[in-house]
C-alpha positions in Angstrom: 121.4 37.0 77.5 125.4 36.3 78.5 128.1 36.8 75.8 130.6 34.0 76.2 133.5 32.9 74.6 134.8 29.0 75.1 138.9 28.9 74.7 139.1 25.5 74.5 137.0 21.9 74.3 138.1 21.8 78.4 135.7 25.2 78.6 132.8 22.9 76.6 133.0 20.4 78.9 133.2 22.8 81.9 129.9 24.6 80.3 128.0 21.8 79.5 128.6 20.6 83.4 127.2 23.6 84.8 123.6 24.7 82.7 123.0 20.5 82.8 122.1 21.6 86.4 119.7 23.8 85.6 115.5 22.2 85.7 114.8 25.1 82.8 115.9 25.3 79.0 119.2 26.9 78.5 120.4 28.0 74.8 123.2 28.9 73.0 122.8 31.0 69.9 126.2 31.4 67.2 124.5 33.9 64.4 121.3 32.4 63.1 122.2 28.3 65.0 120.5 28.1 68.1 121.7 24.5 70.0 120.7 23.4 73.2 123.1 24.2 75.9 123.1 20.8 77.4 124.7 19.4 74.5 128.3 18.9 74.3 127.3 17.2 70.8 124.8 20.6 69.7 127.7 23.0 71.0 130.5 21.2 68.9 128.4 21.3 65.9 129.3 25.3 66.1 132.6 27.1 65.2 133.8 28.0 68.8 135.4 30.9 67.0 132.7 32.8 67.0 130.5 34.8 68.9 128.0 33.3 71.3 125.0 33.8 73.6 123.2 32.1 76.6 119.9 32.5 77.2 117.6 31.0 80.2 114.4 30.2 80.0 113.9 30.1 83.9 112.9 32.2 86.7 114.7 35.6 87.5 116.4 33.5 90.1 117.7 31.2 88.0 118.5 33.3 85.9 120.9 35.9 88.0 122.5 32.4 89.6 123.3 31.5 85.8 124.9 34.3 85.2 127.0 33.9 88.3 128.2 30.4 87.4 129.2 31.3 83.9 130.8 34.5 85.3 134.6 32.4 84.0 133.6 32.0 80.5 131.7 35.3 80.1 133.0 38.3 77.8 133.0 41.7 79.6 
């Protein structure tokens, strides 16, 4: 689960480019909305104001590299 925070529709686009390369589902939850990750259309559906999580459903590799290529956009 990575915290994440999107600054502008430039960071959406940015996102969406990197989990599309993932093979396994990748999430983003905003409260009780839960939107696939892939989905510039899901993710604008969402107040980017907010508070947001990633989630992987992938293997513990996948998973550690995902968190390494959304290491700009993550909240410390």
């Amino acid at each position: 689960k990575i915290q994440i925070k999107f600054n502008d529709v430039a960071d959406v686009n940015k996102f969406v480019h990197v989990v599309s390369g993932y093979d396994s589902d990748v999430d983003l939850y905003c409260g009780s909305y839960c939107v696939d990750a892939k989905s510039i259309l899901g993710i604008m559906t969402i107040d980017l104001r907010n508070q947001m999580w990633v989630t992987c459903n992938g293997n513990r590799q996948e998973k550690e590299r995902l968190v390494n290529d959304l290491s700009w956009v993550a909240v410390a």
